[in-house]
C-alpha positions as CSV (number, residue, x, y, z in Angstrom):
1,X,93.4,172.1,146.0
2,X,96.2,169.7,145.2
3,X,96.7,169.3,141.8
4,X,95.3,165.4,140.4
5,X,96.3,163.0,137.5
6,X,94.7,163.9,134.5
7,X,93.1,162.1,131.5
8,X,95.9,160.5,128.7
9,X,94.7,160.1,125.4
10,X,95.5,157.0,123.1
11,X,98.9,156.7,121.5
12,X,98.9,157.6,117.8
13,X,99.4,154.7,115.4
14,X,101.0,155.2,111.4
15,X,98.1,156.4,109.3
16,X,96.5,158.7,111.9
17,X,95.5,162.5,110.9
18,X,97.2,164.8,112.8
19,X,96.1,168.7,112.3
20,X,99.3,171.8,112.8
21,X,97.5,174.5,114.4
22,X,99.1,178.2,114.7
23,X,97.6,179.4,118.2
24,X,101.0,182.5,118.3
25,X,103.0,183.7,116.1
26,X,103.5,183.0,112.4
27,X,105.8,180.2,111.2
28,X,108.7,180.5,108.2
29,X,106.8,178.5,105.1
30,X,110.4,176.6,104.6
31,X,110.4,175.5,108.3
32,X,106.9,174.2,108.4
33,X,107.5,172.4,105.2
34,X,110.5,170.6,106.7
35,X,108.6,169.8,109.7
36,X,105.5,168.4,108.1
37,X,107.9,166.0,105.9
38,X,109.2,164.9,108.9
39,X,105.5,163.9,110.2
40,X,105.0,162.0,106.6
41,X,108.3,160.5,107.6
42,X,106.7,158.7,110.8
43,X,103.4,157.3,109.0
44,X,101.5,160.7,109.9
45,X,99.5,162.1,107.6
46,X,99.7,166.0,108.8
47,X,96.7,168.1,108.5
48,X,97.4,172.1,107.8
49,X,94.7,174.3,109.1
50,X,93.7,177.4,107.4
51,X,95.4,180.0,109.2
52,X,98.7,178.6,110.0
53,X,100.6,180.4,106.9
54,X,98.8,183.2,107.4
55,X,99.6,186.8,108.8
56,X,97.7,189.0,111.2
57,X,97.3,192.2,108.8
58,X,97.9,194.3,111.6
59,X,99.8,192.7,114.2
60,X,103.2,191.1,113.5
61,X,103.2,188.6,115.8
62,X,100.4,186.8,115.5
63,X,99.6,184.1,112.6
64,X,96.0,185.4,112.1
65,X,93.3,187.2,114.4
66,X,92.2,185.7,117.5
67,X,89.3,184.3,116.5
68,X,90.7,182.4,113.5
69,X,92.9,180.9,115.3
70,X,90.9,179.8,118.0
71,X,88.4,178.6,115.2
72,X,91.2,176.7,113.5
73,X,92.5,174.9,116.7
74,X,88.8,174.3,117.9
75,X,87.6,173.1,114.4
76,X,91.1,170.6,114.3
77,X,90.4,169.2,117.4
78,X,86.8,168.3,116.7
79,X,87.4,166.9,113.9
80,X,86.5,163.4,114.2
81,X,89.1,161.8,112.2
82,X,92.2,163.6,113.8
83,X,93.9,161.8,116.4
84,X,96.6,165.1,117.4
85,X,96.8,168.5,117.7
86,X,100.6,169.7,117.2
87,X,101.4,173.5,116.9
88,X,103.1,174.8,114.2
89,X,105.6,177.5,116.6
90,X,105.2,179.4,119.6
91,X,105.9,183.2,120.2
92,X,103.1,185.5,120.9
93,X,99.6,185.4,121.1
94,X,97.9,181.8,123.1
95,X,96.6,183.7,125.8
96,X,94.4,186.1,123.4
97,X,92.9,183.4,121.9
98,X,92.2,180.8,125.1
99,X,88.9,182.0,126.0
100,X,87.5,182.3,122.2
101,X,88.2,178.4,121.7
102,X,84.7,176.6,122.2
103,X,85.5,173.9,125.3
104,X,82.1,173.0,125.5
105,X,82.4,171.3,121.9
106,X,86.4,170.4,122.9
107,X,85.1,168.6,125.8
108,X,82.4,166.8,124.2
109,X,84.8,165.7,120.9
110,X,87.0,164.1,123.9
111,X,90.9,163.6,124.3
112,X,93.5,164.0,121.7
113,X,97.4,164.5,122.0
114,X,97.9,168.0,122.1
115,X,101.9,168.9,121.6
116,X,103.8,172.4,122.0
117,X,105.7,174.4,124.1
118,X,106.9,177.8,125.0
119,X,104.1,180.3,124.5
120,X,101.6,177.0,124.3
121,X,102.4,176.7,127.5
122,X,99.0,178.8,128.1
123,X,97.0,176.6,126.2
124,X,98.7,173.3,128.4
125,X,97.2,175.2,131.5
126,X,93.9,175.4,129.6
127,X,93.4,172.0,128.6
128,X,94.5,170.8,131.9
129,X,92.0,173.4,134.1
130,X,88.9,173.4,131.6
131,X,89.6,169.6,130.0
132,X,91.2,167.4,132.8
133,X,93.5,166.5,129.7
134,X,96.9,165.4,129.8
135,X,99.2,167.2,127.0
136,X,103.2,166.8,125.8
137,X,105.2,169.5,126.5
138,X,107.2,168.8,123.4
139,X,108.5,170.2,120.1
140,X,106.5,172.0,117.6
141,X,106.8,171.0,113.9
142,X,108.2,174.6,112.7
143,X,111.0,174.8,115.8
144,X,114.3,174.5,114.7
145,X,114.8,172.1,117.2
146,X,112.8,169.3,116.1
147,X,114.2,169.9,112.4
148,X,118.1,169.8,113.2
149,X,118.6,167.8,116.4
150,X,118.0,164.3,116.2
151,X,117.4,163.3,119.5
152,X,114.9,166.0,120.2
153,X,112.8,164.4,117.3
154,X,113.6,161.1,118.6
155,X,112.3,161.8,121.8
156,X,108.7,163.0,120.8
157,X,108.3,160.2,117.8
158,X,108.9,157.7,120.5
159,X,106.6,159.5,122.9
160,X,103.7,159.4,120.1
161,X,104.2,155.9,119.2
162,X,106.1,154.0,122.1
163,X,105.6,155.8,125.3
164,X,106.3,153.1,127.4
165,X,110.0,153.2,126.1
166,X,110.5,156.9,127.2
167,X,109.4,156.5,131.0
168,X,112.5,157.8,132.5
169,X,113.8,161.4,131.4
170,X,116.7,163.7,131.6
171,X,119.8,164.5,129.4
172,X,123.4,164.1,131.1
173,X,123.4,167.9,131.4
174,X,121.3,167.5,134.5
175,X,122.4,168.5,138.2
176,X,121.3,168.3,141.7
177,X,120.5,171.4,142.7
178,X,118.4,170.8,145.8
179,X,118.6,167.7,146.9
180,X,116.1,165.3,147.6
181,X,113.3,162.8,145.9
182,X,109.9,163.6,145.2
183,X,106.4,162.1,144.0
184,X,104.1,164.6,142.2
185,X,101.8,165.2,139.1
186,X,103.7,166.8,136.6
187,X,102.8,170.4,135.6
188,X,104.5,173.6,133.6
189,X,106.4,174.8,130.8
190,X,107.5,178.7,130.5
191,X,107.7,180.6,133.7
192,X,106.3,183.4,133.1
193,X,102.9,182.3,131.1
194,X,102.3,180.7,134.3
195,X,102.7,183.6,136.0
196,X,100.7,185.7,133.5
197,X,97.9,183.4,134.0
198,X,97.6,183.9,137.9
199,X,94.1,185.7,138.1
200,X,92.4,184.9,135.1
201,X,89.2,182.8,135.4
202,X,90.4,179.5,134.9
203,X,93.4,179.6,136.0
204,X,95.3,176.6,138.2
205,X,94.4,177.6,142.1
206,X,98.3,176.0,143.0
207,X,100.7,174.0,142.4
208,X,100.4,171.8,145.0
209,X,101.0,168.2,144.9
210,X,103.3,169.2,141.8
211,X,105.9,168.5,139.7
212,X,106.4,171.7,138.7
213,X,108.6,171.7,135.1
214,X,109.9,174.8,134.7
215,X,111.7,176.6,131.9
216,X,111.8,179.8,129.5
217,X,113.4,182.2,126.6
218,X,114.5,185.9,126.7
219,X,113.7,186.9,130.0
220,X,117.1,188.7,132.0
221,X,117.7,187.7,135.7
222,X,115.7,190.5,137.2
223,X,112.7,189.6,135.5
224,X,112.9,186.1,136.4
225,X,113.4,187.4,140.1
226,X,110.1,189.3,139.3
227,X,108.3,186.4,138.1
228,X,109.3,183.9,140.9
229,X,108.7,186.7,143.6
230,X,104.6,187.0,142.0
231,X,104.4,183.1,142.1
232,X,105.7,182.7,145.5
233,X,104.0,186.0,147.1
234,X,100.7,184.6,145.4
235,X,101.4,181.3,147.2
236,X,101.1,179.5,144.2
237,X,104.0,177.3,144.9
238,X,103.0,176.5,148.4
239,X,102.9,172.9,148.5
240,X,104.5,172.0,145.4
241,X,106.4,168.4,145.6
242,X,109.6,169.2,143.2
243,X,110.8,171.5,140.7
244,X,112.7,170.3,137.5
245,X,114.5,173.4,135.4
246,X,115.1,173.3,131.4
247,X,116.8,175.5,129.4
248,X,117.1,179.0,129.9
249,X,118.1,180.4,126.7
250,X,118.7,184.1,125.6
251,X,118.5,184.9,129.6
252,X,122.2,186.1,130.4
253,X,124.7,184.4,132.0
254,X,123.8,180.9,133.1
255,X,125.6,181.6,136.4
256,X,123.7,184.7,137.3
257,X,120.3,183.2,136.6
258,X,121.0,180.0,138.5
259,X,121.6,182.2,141.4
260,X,118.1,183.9,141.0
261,X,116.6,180.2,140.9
262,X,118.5,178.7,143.6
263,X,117.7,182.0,146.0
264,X,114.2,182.0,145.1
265,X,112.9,178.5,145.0
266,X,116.0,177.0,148.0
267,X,113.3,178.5,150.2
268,X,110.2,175.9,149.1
269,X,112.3,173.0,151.0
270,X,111.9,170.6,147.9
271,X,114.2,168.8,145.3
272,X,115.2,171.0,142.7
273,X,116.9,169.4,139.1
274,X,118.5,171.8,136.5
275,X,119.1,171.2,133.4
276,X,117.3,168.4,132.7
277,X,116.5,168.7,129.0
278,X,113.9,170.2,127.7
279,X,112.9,174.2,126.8
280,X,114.1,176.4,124.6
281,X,117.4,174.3,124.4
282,X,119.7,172.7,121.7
283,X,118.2,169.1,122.6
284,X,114.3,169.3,124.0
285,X,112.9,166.2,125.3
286,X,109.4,165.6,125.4
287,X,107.8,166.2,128.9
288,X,104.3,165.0,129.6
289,X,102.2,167.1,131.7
290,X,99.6,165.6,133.9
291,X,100.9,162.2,134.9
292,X,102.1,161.1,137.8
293,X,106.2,160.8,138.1
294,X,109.2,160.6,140.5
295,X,111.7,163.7,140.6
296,X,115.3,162.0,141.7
297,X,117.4,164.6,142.3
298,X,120.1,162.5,143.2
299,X,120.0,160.7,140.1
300,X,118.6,163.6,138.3
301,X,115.8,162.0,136.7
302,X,112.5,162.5,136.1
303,X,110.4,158.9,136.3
304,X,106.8,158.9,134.7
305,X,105.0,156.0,137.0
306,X,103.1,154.9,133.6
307,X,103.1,156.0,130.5
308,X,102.4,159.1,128.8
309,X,100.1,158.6,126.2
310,X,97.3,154.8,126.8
């Protein structure tokens, strides 16, 4: 099965509704403050769901319990009058809460921008697999990120509102590591949600006729090698066309991870960018998921063929 274009939803125009959703962890009350100011900055008019400055009375990590959370993204999303979905942070907990969200009533409420990243990277999968939606890998309203750099802000406000202007993407950080040029649908986010999701009953068969955008946050260079080795033994990546690489923070030494990406992916016989700009990183631009593009890996670019949002 070769993975196909999917479904872009409209652009979002000042005035819209847009609902912040915690599906993971909980978010700082100062931070998501900041971040929703910075929504009423563009024209937005932010929606806060129930749950999202709450805590799980148990369980650290998570905002609220599975099911209020999948009730709060579900009941944002069919909401007639909101035109996005953004999530308030990642962390811990998307994958508890996929299979309690009610697609039969997502699917018939139809497509809406849906924004996050990191552990959100789950729910991308999800929309993609169960929706045929296209999503923004992109940064959440609480993420420090998108309140202190002003070029990852940049990049998703223009994404939102003018994606034909943001068609061609990559920072000047970005290297050749394999080289090479490649057409693919674009597909990804944090490594090793992807490979947590191998097995479950929706998940994405391949990666084939990919993309593949690939990036994530705390995890050493043996457990990298461990994650890589599962996608490649599972023969998820057979096929792939290209493989762009973000940031890999709070992993150890750049050099000693590079070496576990270069060994482990040199093999698939496709071009491979690093460092292109988006992740857990100091400046994260905005990467839409599920449209068609052009890796360049001699100009170390990533070219969307149209836009990302309609």
């Amino acid at each position: 099965m070769t993975v196909t274009p999917l479904t872009r939803p409209r652009r979002l125009r000042a005035g819209d509704r847009v609902a912040v959703v915690a599906p993971s962890g909980p978010v700082p009350d100062d931070r998501l403050e900041e971040g929703l100011g910075i929504l009423r900055g563009w024209g937005l008019e932010p929606v806060v769901m129930p749950h999202v400055r709450g805590r799980h009375p148990e369980f650290w990590y998570l905002s609220a319990s599975d099911d209020d959370r999948a009730r709060d993204l579900t009941d944002a999303w069919c909401d007639p009058s909101v035109s996005a979905v953004i999530c308030a942070r990642g962390g811990y907990g998307a994958q508890r809460m996929t299979d309690l969200l009610d697609w039969t009533a997502i699917r018939s409420a139809g497509p809406k921008v849906f924004v996050g990243y990191s552990d959100v990277t789950a729910l991308h999968e999800a929309f993609a697999t169960r929706m045929g939606l296209a999503t923004l890998h992109g940064p959440m309203v609480g993420a420090v990120t998108f309140l202190k750099d002003d070029r990852t802000r940049e990049s998703l406000r223009a994404t939102l509102f003018e994606p034909e202007s943001v068609r061609t993407l990559g920072l000047d950080t970005a290297r050749t590591m394999i080289p090479g040029r490649a057409w693919g649908i674009t597909l990804g986010g944090c490594v090793s949600l992807l490979a947590a999701d191998l097995g479950t009953p929706h998940a994405r068969p391949s990666a084939r006729g990919g993309l593949l955008l690939l990036e994530d946050v705390g995890e050493e260079d043996y457990r990298l090698d461990r994650v890589l080795t599962q996608l490649l033994r599972t023969g998820w990546l057979d096929g792939v066309a290209g493989v762009a690489l973000g940031s890999w923070a709070q992993c150890g030494p750049y050099e000693q991870i590079r070496a576990v990406l270069r060994e482990r992916l040199g093999g698939l016989g496709v071009p491979v960018v690093e460092e292109l700009g988006f992740g857990h990183s100091d400046t994260a631009l905005t990467m839409p998921l599920g449209v068609p593009a052009v890796l360049d890996a001699e100009s170390c670019t990533l070219t969307l063929d149209e836009p990302a949002l309609i």
